[in-house]
VOKE-514917 format. One record per residue (C-alpha): residue in one letter; x, y, z. Coordinates in steps of 0.1 Angstrom, whole numbers, plus 5000, padded with zeros to 4 digits. Last residue first. Example, Ala and Ser with C-alpha at 12.3 -4.5 7.8 and 13.67 -1.06 7.14 Angstrom:
2
S513749895071A512349555078
***
This chain:
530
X464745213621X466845043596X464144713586X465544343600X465644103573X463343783568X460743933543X463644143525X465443813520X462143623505X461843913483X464843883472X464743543461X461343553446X462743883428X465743693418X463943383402X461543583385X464143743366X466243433357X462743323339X462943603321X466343583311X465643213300X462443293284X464143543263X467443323254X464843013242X462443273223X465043363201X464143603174X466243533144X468743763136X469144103120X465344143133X466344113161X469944133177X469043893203X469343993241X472443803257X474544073251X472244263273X472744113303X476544213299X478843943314X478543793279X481044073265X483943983290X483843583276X483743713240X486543923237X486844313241X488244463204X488244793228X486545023197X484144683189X483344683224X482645103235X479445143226X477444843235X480144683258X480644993276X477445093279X476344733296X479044813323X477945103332X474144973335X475144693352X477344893374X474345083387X472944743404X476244813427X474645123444X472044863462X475044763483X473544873518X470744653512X472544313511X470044053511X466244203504X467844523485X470244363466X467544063452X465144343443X467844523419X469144203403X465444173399X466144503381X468344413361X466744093349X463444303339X465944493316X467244203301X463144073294X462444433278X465244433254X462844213225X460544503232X462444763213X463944543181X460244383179X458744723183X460844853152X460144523129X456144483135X456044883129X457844813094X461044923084X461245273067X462145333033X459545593028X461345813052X460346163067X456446043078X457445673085X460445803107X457745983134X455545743133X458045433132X460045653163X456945723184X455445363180X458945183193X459345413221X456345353238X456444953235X459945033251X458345293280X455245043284X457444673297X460444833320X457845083330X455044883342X457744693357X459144963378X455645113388X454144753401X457744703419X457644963442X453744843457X454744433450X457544523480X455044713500X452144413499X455344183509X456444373538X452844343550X450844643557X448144643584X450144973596X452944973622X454844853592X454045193573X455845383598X458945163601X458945273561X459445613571X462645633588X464845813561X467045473551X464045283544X461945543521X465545543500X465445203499X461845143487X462645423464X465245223449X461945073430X461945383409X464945463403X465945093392X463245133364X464245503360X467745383349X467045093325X465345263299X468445453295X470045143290X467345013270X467745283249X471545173242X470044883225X467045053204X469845283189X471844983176X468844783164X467945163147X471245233128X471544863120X468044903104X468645203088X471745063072X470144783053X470544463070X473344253091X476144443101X479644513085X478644863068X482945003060X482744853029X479545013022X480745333032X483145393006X480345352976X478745682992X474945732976X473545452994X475445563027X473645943025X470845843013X469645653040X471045863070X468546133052X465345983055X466045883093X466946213102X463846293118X463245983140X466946043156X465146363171X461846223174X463845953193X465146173218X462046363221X460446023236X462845933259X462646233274X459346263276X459145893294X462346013321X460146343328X457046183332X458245883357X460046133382X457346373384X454446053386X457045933413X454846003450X451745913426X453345603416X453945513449X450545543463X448745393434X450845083445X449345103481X446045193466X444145453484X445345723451X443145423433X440145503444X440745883448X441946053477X439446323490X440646693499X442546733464X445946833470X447547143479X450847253452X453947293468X455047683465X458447683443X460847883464X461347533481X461347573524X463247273549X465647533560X464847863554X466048063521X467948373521X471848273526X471147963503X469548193481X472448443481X474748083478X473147923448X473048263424X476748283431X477347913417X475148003389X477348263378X480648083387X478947733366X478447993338X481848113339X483447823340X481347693311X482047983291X485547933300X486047553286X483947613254X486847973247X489747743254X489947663214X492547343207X492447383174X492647033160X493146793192X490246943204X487947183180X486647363217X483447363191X482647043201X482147053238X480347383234X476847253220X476647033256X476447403271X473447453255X472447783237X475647813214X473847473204X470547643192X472647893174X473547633150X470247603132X469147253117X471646973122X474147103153X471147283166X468646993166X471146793183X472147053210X468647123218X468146743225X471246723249X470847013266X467146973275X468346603285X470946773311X468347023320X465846693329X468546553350X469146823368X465246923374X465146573383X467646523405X466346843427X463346663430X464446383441X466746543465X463646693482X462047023490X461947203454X463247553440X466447553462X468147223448X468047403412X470747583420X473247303440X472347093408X473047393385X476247403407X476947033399X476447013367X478547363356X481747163377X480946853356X481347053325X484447213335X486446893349X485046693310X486547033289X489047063316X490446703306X490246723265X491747053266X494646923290X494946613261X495246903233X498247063247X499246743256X499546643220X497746333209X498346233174X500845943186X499445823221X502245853249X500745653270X501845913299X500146173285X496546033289X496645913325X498546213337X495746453316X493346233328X494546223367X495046613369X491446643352X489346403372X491146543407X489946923393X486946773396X486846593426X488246903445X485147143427X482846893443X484146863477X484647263476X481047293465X479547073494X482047273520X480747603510X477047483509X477547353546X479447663557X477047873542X474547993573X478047973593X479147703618X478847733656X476447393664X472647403655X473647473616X475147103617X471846953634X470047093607X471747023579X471646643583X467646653587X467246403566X465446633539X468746893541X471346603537X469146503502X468546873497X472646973495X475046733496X472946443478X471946623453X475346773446X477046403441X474346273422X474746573399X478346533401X478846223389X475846263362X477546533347X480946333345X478546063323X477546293300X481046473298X481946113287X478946123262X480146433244X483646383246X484146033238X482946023194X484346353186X487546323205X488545993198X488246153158X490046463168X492846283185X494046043157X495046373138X494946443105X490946413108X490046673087X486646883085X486146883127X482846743126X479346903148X478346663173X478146293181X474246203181X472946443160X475746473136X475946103132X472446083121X473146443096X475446233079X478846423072X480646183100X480645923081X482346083052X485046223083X485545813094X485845733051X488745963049X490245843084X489845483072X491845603040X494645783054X496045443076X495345333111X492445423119X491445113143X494845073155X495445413167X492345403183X492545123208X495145333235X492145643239X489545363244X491345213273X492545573287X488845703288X487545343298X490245363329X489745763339X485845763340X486045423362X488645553383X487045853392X483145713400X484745443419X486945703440X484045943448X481945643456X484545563481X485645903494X481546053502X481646023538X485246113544X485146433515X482046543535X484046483566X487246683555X485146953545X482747063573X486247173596X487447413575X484347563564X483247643600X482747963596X481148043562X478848293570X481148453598X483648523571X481148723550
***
């Protein structure tokens, strides 16, 4: 065994070089909203009656779907910062680590990274063994500097027993995401695949965890997303979630290794499916081109999407009845509207976030296809720089503009058939569309990066990070004005609680075509890695 991981040792260190930056973004910016959210409850629950009405809210079957299973008291300030962060901040630690994996395992083994290590004296594992010890080192970093974090504000209803919960909970899960990524990185040949199989458990987990928490709870002892909230934090403080994941992410860790140790280099167990011997009309298309290289990509981010709103979808009828038939909650219902339609304009806003990711996946591609040596080949081609540029862009508008349109008809069927309260068709796509213009902005944010200063294409992500944290997180952080308005999408209106303004919509888009002219005009002038 010790000759299959020789050179262990050595491999580490530069991983943990190449990777420190990102690393150290990714770990301050979990750690900072954490803390920042964790010092704002207190003062938003502050007496016994907002905590009564937080658990009546938390009885809907809406909240249940999107939040988890309750804790049925809220003595504590903890449970309720609990409930609403852990989920989605064990979310967004899976994602760290899944783009973290990918790129340690199939992205260096596409680029012919691995290669070139395995030619020198190193073991078959060395470079898998290294890979897992960078990720398992960041993670145990995210709990050490949470639990410090957390502890030293000295929060009143959080005990450290309960804050060291709340950190391996989020250090667990992220070490199960990144050895399923390291897993399913040996079924396909390229990182992009292995992102998507992630990704696509991760949304597997999510949806069978809401339908389980709501419906039949054995569906959530299923996903390992259903075991957050049954670790009771900051109530019970149950260890048994935290070692089911470790366990899980040991088994599948040991699954990784004997097929690293049996696989070639280069090979996917799953055989690659021969295509057809003639290219069809549109397959000769340079734009029909890329979205056939990211038809995988672009299916699974659309059905996700899409089950995620039959989920909410279902539950429309009963969120309701539940706050017409609980005189509490209408105090607590400070929006403009009945409460389905807040519950959906809110929904349809931090859609378009997710929205937003497979738009700047897909025309990162034109990056990615840079930095691995192929697009040189396409220039020695009659192919312009801008006939490629208007190639990655087709895909990424078509879905910036179809996936919201999309969304809109599959949650008024869906909710139209369980509610007869529901708002009209013209009212749901209105409150889905009206987010397609910010989203276009993003991503020429995304083209205007990649024609100037290509090597920071990763900051486009902090639009996206940043737009969460002012949709979800800026009434809990009271944030003012001035640092909400640096969010594209604050600048969306709130239809159809308010007047649709066709002033701020033609505005963002005509900042959108400004960027993309303006990138494009960079990308025409700059050299191409080669």
């Amino acid at each position: 065994m010790r000759k299959h991981i020789k050179g262990t040792g050595i491999l580490f260190p530069i991983l943990l070089r190449q990777h420190r930056l990102r690393l150290l973004l990714w770990l301050a910016g979990l750690v900072l909203v954490t803390c920042s959210v964790a010092y704002a409850y207190p003062d938003m629950y502050p007496d016994q009656a907002s905590r009564e009405a937080y658990a009546m809210t938390m009885e809907n079957p809406a909240m249940i779907a999107m939040l988890g299973i309750g804790y049925d008291h809220y003595q504590k300030i903890g449970s309720m910062f609990a409930l609403e962060m852990l989920l989605f901040s064990a979310i967004a630690v899976a994602i760290m680590n899944i783009l973290l994996m990918s790129k340690l395992t199939r992205d260096d083994e596409e680029n012919g990274i691995l290669e070139l290590v395995q030619s020198r004296s190193v073991g078959r594992l060395s470079y898998l063994a290294a890979s897992f010890m960078v990720m398992l080192l960041v993670n145990i970093l995210l709990i050490i500097l949470l639990t410090a974090a957390m502890t030293a504000m000295q929060i009143d209803g959080f005990d450290f027993s309960g804050i060291v919960l709340y950190s391996s909970l989020l250090g667990c899960f992220g070490f199960l995401a990144g050895t399923l990524t390291a897993f399913f990185a040996h079924f396909v040949t390229s990182s992009r695949g292995a992102g998507i199989l992630s990704f696509g458990a991760l949304f597997f987990f999510y949806i069978l965890r809401a339908v389980g928490d709501v419906e039949a709870a054995f569906l959530s002892w299923i996903s390992p997303l259903g075991w957050l909230s049954r670790a009771y934090v900051f109530v019970e403080n149950s260890w048994t979630p935290a070692g089911l994941l470790l366990v899980s992410s040991i088994g599948f860790g040991i699954i990784a290794f004997i097929m690293q140790a049996k696989r070639d280099i280069g090979d996917g167990l799953l055989p690659e499916r021969a295509g057809s011997v003639y290219a069809s009309a549109f397959l000769k298309t340079k734009a029909g081109l890329v979205i056939r290289l990211q038809k995988t990509m672009i299916l699974m981010w659309v059905l996700g999407i899409l089950l995620l709103h039959i989920v909410f979808a279902l539950i429309l009828g009963d969120l309701e009845t539940f706050f017409l038939e609980n005189e509490a909650m209408q105090a607590f219902l400070t929006g403009e509207g009945n409460v389905m339609e807040q519950f959906i304009v809110l929904l349809m806003a931090i859609m378009a976030l997710f929205i937003t990711a497979p738009v700047i996946i897909s025309f990162l591609r034109l990056r990615g296809e840079e930095k691995a040596n192929r697009t040189e080949l396409l220039f020695s081609r009659a192919v312009s720089r801008m006939q490629l540029l208007r190639a990655y862009l087709v895909p990424s508008i078509i879905i910036a503009v179809l996936l919201p349109i999309l969304q809109a008809l599959v949650l008024w069927s869906v909710g139209a058939a369980v509610s007869e309260d529901m708002m009209t068709l013209t009212d749901v796509l209105g409150a889905s569309v009206v987010y397609i213009p910010a989203i276009l902005l993003v991503l020429g944010f995304t083209v205007l990066l990649i024609g100037w200063i290509p090597k920071a294409t990763s900051l486009v992500w902090l639009f996206l990070v940043y737009g969460f944290v002012v949709i979800y997180l800026g009434d809990i952080l009271e944030l003012p004005n001035w640092l909400r308005n640096l969010s594209v999408y604050e600048h969306v209106p709130v239809y159809p609680s308010e007047e649709l303004s066709y002033a701020a919509i033609l505005i963002l888009c005509g900042i959108s075509v400004l960027l993309v002219l303006i990138g494009a005009l960079g990308y025409k002038r700059r050299d191409i890695e080669g």
